[in-house]
NUGU-733751 format. One line per field, with one value per residue (C-alpha): residue number from 1; z, x, y. Coordinates in pm, 1 decimal. Last residue first. Example, Ala and Ser with C-alpha at 12.3 -4.5 7.8 and 13.67 -1.06 7.14 Angstrom:
REM NUGU-733751
n: [2, 1] $
zz: [714.0, 780.0] $
xx: [1367.0, 1230.0] $
yy: [-106.0, -450.0] $
//
This chain:
REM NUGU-733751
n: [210, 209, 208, 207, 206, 205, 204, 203, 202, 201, 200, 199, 198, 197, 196, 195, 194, 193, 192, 191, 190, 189, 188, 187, 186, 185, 184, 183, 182, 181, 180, 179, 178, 177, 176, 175, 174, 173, 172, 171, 170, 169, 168, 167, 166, 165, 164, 163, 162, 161, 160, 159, 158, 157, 156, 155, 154, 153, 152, 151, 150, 149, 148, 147, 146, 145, 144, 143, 142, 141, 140, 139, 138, 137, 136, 135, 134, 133, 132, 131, 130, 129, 128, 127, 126, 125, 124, 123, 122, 121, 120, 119, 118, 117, 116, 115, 114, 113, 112, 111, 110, 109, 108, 107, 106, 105, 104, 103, 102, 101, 100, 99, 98, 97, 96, 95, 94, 93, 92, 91, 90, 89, 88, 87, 86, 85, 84, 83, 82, 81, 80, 79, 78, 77, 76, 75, 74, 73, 72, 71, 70, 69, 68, 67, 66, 65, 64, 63, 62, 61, 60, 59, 58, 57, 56, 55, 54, 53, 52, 51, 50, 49, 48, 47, 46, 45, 44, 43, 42, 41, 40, 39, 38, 37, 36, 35, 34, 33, 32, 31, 30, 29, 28, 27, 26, 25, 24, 23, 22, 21, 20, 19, 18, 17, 16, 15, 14, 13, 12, 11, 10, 9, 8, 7, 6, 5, 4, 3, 2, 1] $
zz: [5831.0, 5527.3, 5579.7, 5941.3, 5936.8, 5697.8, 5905.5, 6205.6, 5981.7, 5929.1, 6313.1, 6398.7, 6105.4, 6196.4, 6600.5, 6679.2, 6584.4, 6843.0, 6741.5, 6947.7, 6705.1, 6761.9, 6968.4, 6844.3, 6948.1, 7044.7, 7166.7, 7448.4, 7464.4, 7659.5, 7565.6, 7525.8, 7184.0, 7215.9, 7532.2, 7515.6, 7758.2, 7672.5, 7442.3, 7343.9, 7032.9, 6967.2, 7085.6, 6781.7, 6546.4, 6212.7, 6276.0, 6384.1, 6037.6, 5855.9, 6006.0, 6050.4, 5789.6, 5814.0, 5710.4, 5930.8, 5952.0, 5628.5, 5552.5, 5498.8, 5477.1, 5128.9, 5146.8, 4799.8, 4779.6, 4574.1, 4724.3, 4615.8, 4696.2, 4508.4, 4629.0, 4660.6, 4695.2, 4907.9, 4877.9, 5194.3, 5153.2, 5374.4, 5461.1, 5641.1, 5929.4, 6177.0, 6393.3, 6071.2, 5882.1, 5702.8, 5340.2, 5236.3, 5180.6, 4859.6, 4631.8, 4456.5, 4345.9, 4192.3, 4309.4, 4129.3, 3884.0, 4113.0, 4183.5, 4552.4, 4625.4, 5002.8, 5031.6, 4649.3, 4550.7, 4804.2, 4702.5, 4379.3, 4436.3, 4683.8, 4471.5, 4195.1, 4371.9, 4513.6, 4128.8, 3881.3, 4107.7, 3948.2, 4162.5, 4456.5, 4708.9, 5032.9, 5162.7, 5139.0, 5321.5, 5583.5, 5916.8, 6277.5, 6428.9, 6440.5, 6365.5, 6290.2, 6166.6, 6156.4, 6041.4, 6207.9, 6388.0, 6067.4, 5986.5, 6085.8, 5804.5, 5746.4, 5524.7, 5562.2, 5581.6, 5410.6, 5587.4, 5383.3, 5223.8, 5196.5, 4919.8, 5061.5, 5160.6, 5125.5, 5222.5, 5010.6, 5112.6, 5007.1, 5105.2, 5051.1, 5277.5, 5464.6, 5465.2, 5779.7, 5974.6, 6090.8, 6283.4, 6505.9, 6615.5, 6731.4, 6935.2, 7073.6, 7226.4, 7046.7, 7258.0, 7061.7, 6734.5, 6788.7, 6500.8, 6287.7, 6074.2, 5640.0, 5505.7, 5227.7, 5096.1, 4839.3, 4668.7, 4373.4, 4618.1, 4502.9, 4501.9, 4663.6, 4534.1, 4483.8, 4811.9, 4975.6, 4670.1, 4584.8, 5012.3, 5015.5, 4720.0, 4855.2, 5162.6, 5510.6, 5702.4, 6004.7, 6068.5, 6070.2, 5845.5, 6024.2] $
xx: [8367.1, 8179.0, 7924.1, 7926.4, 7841.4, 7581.9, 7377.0, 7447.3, 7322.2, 6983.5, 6920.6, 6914.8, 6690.0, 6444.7, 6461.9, 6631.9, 6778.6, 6720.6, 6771.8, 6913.8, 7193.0, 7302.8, 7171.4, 7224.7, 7046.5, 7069.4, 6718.0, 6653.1, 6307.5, 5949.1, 5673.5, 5313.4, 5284.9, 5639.8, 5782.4, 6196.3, 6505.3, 6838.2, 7166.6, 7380.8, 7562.1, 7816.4, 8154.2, 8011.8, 8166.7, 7923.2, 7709.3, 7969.2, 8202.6, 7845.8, 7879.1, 7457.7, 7252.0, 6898.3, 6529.1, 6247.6, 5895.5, 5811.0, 5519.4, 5235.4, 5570.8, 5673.2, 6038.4, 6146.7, 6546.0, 6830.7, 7128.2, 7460.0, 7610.6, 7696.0, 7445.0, 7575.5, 7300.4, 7256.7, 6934.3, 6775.5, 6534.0, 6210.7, 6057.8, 5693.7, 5502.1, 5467.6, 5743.3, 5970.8, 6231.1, 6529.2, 6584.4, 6917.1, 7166.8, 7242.8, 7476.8, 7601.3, 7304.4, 7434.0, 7129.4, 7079.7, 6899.6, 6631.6, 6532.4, 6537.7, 6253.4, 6235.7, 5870.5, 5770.9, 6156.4, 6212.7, 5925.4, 6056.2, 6370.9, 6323.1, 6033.8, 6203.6, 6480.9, 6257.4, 6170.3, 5926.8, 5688.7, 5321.7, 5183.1, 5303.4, 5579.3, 5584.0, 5783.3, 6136.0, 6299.6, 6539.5, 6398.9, 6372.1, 6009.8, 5759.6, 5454.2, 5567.9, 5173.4, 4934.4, 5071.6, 5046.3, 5421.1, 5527.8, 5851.1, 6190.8, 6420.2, 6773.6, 7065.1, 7389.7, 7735.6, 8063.1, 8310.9, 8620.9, 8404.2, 8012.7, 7948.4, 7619.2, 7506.9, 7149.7, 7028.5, 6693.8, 6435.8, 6206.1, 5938.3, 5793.6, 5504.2, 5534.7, 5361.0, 5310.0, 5591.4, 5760.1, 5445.7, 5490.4, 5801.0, 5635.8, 5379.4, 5702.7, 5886.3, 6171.5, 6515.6, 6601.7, 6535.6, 6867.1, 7070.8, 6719.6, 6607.8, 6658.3, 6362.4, 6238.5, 5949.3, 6190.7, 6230.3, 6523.5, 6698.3, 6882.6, 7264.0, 7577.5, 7921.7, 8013.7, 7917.1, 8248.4, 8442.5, 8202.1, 8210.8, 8556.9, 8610.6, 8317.7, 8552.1, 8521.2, 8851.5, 8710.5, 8500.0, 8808.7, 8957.6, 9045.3] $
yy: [-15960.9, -15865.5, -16132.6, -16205.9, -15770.6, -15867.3, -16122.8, -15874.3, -15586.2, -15823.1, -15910.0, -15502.6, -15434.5, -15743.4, -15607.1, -15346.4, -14991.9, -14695.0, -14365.6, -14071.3, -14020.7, -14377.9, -14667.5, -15010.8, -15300.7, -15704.9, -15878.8, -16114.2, -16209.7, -16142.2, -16278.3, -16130.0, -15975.3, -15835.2, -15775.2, -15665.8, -15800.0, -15635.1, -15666.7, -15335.9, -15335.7, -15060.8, -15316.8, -15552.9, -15328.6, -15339.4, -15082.5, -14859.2, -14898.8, -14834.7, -14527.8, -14443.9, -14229.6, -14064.0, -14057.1, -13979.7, -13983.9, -14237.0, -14387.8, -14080.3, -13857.9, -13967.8, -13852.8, -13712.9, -13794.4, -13656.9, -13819.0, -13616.4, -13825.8, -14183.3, -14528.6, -14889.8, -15107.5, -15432.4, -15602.3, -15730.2, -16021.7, -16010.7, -16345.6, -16193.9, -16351.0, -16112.0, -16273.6, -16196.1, -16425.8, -16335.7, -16393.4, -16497.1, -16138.5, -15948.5, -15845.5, -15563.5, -15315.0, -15020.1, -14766.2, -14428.1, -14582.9, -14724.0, -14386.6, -14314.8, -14093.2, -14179.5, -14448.0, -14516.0, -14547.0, -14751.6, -14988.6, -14994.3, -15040.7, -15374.2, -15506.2, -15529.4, -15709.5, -15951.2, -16061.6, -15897.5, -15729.3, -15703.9, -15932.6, -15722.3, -15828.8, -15677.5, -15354.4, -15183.4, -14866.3, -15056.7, -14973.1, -14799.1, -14875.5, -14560.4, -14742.3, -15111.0, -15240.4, -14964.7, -14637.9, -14289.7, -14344.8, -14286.1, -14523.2, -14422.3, -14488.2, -14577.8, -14462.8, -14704.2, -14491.0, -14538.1, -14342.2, -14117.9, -14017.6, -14073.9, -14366.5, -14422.1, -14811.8, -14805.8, -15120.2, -15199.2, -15408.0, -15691.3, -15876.3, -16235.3, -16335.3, -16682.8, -16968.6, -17162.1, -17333.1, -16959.4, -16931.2, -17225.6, -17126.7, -16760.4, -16927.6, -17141.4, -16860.0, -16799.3, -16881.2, -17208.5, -17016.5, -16798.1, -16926.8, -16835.4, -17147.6, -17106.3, -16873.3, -16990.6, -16691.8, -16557.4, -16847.5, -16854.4, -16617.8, -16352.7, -16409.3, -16371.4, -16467.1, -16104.1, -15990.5, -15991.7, -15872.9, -15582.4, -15486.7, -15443.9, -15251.1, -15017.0, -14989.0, -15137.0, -15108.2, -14910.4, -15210.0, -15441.2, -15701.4, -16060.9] $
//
C-alpha cells in the first residue's frame, strides 16, 4: 500500500481520475459513523439538504504537496473561527457544484478559477447544520497570488498534505455540539486545530488516495 510521503501530483491524477461530480449535489450517501450520531442529528439528514461546494487546494510546493486551509472570521454567524476548505452554498446563478466551488473561493482568498486544474472530486458529505457540501480537488502552481477577503476569512495557510493523510497525526476526543456530546477525530498543526466536516472530508480523501 503507497504511503503519505509517496503522494505526488501523478499520484493524485491517477487516483482521482475515475471520480466525478455528482449528478445531485444534495444526495448524501449515510456517514460510516451514523450509529454514534445522536438521533436529533439522524433526523436531520432525512430532510432536504443544502448543496455546497468547496475547493481543496492542493499546492504544487516541492518536494511536499501541501493543502491551503482557512480560518473563518470569528465575526461571522454560523462556524465563526472554525478551520475550513474555502467554499460556500449554491446560488441560483451557480452552474454546477463546481461553479460554485471556484467561485466562492475566489470571492473568499482571491483564487482565480484559472489558476486551479481541477482533477477530481469527492461524494458529497453531509453537515449537522444541514448542508451536502462536495469537495473539489484542485491542483494549484506557486506562486499563489491571493486577495484574502477579511469580512470571511481570518486566516489562510498550508498543511503537508503527507501529514494530513498519516493516520499516526490524528488525535480522537469527546466534543459538545448543540447539546450532545460525540467522538470526533482531529489534527493539530501549526497551532491550528482541524475537525469536524474538514477533518471527516481529508479522511474520505486520504481512503481515496491511499
Amino acid at each position: 500500500m503507497p504511503t503519505a510521503d509517496k503522494l505526488t501530483v501523478a499520484r493524485l491524477r491517477q487516483r482521482l481520475a475515475g471520480t466525478a461530480l455528482p449528478l445531485d449535489p444534495t444526495r448524501v450517501a449515510v456517514p460510516d459513523d451514523i450509529d454514534r450520531w445522536p438521533d436529533e442529528w439522524v433526523r436531520r439528514l432525512a430532510k432536504p439538504l443544502k448543496a455546497a461546494g468547496v475547493l481543496v487546494p492542493v499546492i504544487e510546493r516541492s518536494p511536499h504537496l501541501t493543502v491551503l486551509l482557512t480560518r473563518r472570521s470569528a465575526e461571522l454567524t454560523h462556524h465563526a473561527s472554525q478551520i475550513c476548505f474555502p467554499g460556500g452554498r449554491m446560488e441560483k446563478t451557480d452552474g454546477s457544484i463546481l461553479e460554485t466551488a471556484l467561485r466562492e473561493t475566489w470571492e473568499e482568498v482571491g483564487m482565480v478559477p484559472d489558476a486551479v486544474e481541477v482533477i477530481g472530486s469527492l461524494d458529497p458529505h453531509p453537515t449537522i447544520t444541514g448542508y451536502a457540501v462536495t469537495p473539489v480537488v484542485g491542483l494549484i502552481e506557486p506562486p499563489l497570488k491571493l486577495q484574502v477577503d477579511h469580512r470571511e476569512v481570518e486566516v489562510v495557510f498550508e498543511v503537508p498534505l503527507e501529514f494530513l493523510m498519516d493516520p499516526d497525526n490524528e488525535q480522537r476526543s469527546m466534543r459538545t455540539f448543540r447539546g450532545h456530546t460525540v467522538p470526533t477525530i482531529e489534527f493539530h498543526f501549526g497551532g491550528h486545530r482541524i475537525w469536524g466536516a474538514t477533518a471527516s472530508m481529508l479522511i474520505k480523501l486520504r481512503k481515496l488516495l491511499l
